[in-house]
ChimeraX commands (.cxc) that place a marker at each C-alpha (Angstrom):
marker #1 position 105.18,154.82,76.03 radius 0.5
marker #1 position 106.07,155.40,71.99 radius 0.5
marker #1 position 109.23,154.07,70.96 radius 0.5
marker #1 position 111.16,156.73,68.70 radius 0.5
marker #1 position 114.45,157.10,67.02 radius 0.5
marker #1 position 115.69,159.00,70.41 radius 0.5
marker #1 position 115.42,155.41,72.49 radius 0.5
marker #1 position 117.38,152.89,70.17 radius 0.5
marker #1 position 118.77,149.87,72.35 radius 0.5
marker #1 position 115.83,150.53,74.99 radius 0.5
marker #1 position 112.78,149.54,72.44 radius 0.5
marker #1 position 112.84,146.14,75.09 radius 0.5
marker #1 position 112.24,148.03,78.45 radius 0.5
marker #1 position 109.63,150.15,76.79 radius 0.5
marker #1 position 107.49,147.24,75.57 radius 0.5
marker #1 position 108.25,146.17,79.29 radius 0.5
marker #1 position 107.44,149.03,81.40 radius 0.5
marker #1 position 104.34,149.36,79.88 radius 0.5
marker #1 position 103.30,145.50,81.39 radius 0.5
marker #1 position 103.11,146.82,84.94 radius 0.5
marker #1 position 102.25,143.51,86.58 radius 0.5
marker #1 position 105.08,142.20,84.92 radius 0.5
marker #1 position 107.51,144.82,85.77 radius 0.5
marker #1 position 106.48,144.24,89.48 radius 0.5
marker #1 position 106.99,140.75,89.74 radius 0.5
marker #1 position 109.99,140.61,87.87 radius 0.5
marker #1 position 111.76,143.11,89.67 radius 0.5
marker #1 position 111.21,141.53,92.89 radius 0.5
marker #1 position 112.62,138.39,91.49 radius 0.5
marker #1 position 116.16,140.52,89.74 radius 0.5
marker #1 position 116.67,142.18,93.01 radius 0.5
marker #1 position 116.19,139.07,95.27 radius 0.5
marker #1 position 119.33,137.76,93.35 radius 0.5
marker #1 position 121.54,140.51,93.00 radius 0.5
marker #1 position 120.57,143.10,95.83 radius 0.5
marker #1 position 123.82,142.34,97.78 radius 0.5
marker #1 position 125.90,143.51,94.83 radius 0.5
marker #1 position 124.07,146.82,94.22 radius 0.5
marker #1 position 125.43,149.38,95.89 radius 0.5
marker #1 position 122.56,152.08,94.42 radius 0.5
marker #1 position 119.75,149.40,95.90 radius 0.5
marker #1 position 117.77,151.90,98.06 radius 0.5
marker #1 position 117.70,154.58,95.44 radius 0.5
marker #1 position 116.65,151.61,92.82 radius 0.5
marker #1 position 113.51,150.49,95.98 radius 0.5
marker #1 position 112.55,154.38,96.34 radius 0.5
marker #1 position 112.40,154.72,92.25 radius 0.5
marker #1 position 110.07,151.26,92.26 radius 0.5
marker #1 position 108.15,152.57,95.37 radius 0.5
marker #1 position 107.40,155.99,93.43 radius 0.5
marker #1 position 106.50,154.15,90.38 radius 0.5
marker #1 position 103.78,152.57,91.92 radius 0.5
marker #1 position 102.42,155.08,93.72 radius 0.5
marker #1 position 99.35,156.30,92.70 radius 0.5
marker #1 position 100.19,160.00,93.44 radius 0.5
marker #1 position 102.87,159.84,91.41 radius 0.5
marker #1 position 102.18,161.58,87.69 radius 0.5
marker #1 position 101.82,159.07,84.75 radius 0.5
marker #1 position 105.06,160.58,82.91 radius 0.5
marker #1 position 107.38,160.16,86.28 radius 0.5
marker #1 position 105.95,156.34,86.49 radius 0.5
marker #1 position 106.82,156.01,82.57 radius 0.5
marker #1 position 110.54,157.73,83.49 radius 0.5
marker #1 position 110.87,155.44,86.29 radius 0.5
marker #1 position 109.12,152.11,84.65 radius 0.5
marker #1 position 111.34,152.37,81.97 radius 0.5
marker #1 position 114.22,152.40,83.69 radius 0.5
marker #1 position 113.25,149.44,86.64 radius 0.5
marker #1 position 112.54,147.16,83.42 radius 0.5
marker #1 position 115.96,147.93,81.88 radius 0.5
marker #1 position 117.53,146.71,84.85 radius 0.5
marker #1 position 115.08,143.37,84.92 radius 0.5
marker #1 position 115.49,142.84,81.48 radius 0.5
marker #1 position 118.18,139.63,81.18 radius 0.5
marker #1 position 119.97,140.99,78.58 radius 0.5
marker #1 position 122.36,144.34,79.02 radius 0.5
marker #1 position 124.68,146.73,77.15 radius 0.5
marker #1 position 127.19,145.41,80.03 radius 0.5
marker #1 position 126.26,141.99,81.55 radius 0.5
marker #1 position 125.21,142.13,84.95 radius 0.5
marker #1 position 127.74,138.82,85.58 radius 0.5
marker #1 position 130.77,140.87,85.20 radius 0.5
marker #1 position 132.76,142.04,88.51 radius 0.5
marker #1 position 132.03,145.52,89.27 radius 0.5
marker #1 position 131.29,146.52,85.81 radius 0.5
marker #1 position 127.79,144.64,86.05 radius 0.5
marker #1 position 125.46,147.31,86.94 radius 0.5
marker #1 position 127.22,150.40,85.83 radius 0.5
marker #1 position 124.63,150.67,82.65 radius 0.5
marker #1 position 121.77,149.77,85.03 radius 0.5
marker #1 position 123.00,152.80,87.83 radius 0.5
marker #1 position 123.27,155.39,84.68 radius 0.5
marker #1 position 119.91,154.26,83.23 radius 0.5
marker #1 position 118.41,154.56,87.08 radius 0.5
marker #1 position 120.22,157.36,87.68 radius 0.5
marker #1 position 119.51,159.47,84.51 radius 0.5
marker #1 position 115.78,158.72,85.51 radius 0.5
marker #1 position 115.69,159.73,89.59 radius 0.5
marker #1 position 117.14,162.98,88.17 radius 0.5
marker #1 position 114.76,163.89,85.64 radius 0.5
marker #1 position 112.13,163.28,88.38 radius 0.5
marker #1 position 113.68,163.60,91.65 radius 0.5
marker #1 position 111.77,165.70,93.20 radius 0.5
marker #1 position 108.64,163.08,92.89 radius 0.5
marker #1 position 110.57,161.01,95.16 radius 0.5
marker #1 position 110.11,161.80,98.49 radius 0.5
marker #1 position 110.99,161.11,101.88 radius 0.5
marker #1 position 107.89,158.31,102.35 radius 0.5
marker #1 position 109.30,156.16,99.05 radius 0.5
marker #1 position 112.76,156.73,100.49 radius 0.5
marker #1 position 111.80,155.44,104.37 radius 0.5
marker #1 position 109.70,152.33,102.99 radius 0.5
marker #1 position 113.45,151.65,100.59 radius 0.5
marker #1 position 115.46,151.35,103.45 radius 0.5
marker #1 position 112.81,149.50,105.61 radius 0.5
marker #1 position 112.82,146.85,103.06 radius 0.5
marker #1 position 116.32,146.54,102.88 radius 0.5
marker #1 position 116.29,146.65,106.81 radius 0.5
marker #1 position 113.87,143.96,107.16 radius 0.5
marker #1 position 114.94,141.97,104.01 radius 0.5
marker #1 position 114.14,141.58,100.59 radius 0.5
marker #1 position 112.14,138.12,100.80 radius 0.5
marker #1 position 109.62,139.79,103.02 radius 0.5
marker #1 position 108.47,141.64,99.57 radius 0.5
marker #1 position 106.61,141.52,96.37 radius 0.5
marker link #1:1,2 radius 0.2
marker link #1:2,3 radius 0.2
marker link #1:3,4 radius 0.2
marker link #1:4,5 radius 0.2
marker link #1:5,6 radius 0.2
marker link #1:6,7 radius 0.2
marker link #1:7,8 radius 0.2
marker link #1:8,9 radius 0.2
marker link #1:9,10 radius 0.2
marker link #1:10,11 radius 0.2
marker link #1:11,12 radius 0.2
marker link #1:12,13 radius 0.2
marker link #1:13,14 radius 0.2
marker link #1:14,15 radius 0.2
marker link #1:15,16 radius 0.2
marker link #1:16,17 radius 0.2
marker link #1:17,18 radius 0.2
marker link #1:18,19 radius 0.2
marker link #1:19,20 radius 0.2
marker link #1:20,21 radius 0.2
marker link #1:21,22 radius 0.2
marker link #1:22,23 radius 0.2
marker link #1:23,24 radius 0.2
marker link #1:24,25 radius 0.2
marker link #1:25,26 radius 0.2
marker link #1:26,27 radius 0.2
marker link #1:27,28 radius 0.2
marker link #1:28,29 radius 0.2
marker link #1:29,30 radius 0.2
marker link #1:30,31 radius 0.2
marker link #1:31,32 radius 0.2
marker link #1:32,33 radius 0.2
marker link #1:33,34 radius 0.2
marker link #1:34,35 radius 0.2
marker link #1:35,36 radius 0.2
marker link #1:36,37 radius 0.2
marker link #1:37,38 radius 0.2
marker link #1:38,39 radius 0.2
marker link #1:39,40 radius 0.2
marker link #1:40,41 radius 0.2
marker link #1:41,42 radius 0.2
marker link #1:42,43 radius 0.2
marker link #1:43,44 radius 0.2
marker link #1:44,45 radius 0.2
marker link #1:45,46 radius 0.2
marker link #1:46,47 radius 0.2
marker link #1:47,48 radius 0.2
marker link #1:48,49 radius 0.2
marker link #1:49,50 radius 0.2
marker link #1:50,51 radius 0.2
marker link #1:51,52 radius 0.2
marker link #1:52,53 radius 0.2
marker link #1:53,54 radius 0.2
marker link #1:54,55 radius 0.2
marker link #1:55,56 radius 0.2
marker link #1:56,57 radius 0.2
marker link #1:57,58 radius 0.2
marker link #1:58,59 radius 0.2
marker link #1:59,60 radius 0.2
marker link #1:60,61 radius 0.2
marker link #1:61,62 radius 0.2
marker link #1:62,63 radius 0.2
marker link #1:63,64 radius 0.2
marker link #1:64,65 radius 0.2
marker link #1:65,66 radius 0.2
marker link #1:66,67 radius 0.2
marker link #1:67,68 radius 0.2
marker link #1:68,69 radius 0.2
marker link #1:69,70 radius 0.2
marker link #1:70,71 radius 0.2
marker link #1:71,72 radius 0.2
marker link #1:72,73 radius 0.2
marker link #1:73,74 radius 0.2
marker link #1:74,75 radius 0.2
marker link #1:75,76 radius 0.2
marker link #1:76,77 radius 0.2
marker link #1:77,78 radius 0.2
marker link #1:78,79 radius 0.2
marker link #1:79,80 radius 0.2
marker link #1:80,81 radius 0.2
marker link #1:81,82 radius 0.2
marker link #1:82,83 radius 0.2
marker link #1:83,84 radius 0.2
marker link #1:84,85 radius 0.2
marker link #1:85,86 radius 0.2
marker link #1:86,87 radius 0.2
marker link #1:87,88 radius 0.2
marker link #1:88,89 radius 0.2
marker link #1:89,90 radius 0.2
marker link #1:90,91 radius 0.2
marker link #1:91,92 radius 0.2
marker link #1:92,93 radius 0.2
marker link #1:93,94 radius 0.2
marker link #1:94,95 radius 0.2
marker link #1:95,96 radius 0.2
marker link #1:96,97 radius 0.2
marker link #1:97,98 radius 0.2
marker link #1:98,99 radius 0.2
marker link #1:99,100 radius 0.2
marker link #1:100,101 radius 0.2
marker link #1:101,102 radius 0.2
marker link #1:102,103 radius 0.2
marker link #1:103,104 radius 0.2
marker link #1:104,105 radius 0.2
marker link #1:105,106 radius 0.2
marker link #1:106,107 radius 0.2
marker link #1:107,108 radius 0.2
marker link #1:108,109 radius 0.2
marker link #1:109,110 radius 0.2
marker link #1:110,111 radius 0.2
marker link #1:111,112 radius 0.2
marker link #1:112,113 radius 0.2
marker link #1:113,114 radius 0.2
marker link #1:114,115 radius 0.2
marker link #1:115,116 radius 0.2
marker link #1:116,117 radius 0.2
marker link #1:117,118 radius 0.2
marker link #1:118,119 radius 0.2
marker link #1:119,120 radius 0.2
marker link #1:120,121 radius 0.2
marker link #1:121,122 radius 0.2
marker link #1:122,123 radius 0.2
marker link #1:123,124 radius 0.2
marker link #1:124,125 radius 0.2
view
């Protein structure tokens, strides 16, 4: 994924998403410490789960890569610290994304989301 003058402030989560080990591991970590806050967690779990599917077209996984290592990444536009402002850059980066390539995400990466969250996020990774 090319960096270009139509991505400045995101040139980290591009050099990111394109580690995909890395993006995996660290986003179990991220969400294991904040998933009680998010209130967009299952569409954030059904974006991951169609980024790692291998049906899933290369340029949805970069879409949705890029945007699951923004919200790893420790550092923010808006800190994630901050009471209800936290994630507000992380849901419009995530959201932007599931819209450009919402209909890749379908109803099997949307059921295992909300089986993880049933069952609980330390039974993952």
């Amino acid at each position: 994924m090319a960096s270009s003058e139509h991505s400045a402030g995101f040139e980290p989560a591009d050099r990111l998403a394109q580690d995909r080990d890395s993006v995996r591991r660290r986003f179990w970590v991220k969400l294991k410490q904040v998933v009680a806050k998010l209130p967009f967690a299952e569409d954030l779990l059904a974006a991951y789960y169609c980024a790692f599917d291998r049906e899933t077209p290369r340029h949805v996984q970069v879409a949705l890569l890029g945007a699951i290592a923004y919200f790893i990444l420790p550092f923010d536009f808006v800190p994630d610290m901050l009471p209800v402002l936290g994630f507000t850059d992380d849901a419009a980066v995530l959201a932007t994304a599931i819209r450009m390539v919402a209909i890749h995400i379908t109803s099997e990466h949307r059921e295992a989301a909300r089986a993880a969250l049933k069952r609980g996020i330390d039974g993952e990774s």
